[in-house]
Residue, then its C-alpha position, 0 to 999 in steps of 0.5 A: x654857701x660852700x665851705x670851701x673855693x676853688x681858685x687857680x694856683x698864683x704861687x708856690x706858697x700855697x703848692x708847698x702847703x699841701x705838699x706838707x699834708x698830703x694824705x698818707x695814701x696819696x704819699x704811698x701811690x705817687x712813691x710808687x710811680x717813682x716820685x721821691x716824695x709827695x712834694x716832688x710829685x706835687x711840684x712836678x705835677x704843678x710845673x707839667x700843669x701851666x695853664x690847668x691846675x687849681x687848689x681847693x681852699x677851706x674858708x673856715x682855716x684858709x688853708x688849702x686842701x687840695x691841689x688839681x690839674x692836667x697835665x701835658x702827657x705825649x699820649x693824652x692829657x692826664x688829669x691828676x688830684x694830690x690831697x689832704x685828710x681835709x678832702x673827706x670832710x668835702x668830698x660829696x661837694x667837691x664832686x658835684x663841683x668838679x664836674x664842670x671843671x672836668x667838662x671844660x678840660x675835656x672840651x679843651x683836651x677832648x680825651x683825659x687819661x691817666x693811671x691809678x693805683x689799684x691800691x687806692x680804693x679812695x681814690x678809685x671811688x672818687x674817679x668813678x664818681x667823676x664818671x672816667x671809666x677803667x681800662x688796662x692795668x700797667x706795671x710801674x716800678x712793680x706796681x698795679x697801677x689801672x688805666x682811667x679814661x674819659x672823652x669828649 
């Protein structure tokens, strides 16, 4: 049985819950790409998301954890994920999990492309193991930021 589910967001209550325990390198990127805070990033990302985006519940506390979508970008659909601490006691799981979410947003969008700070090593590992592969690295804000792509 997992420890966790994954459930579409339905409210703004559970979005406000993990944009207060955003894990402190999540926090550090998302200022870097000129967000405000990690709650606005997260509130900006979920409204850019409509129909696409999902949180990540721990059964034991029923407290979300995680928070994932695409959104709607001019050049191509840009997947993004925004959580807690909570994610490393998860996170071999969650990758097994995602991927047939990620499958259906490339059936649904056919390319998936998006930036990531060459700063977060966490977050690098994870997008490898989801299979994207890393292109350019971009300057945002005087920030290395690298490209991570998949098609369909």
């Amino acid at each position: 049985m997992s420890t966790y589910k994954i459930e579409r967001v339905s409210n703004l209550i559970v979005v406000n819950a993990i944009a207060q325990q955003l894990r402190q390198a999540d926090i550090d990127e998302v200022l870097r790409m000129g967000y405000k805070s990690g709650f606005d990033a997260v509130m900006e990302s979920v409204k850019a998301s409509t129909e696409d985006c999902y949180i990540v519940i721990d059964n034991h506390t029923q407290s979300p954890f995680c928070i994932f979508g695409v959104c709607n970008q001019s050049t191509a659909p840009a997947p993004w994920l925004l959580c807690s601490d909570k994610i490393h006691k998860h996170k071999k799981s969650l990758l097994r999990e995602a991927k047939p979410i990620l499958n259906a947003f490339k059936e649904k969008y056919g390319r998936l492309s998006n930036y990531v700070s060459v700063n977060h090593d966490e977050s690098i590992k994870f997008i490898h193991h989801l299979g994207f592969e890393f292109g350019e690295i971009a300057d945002f804000n005087n920030h290395k930021f690298i490209n991570f792509h998949m098609e369909a």
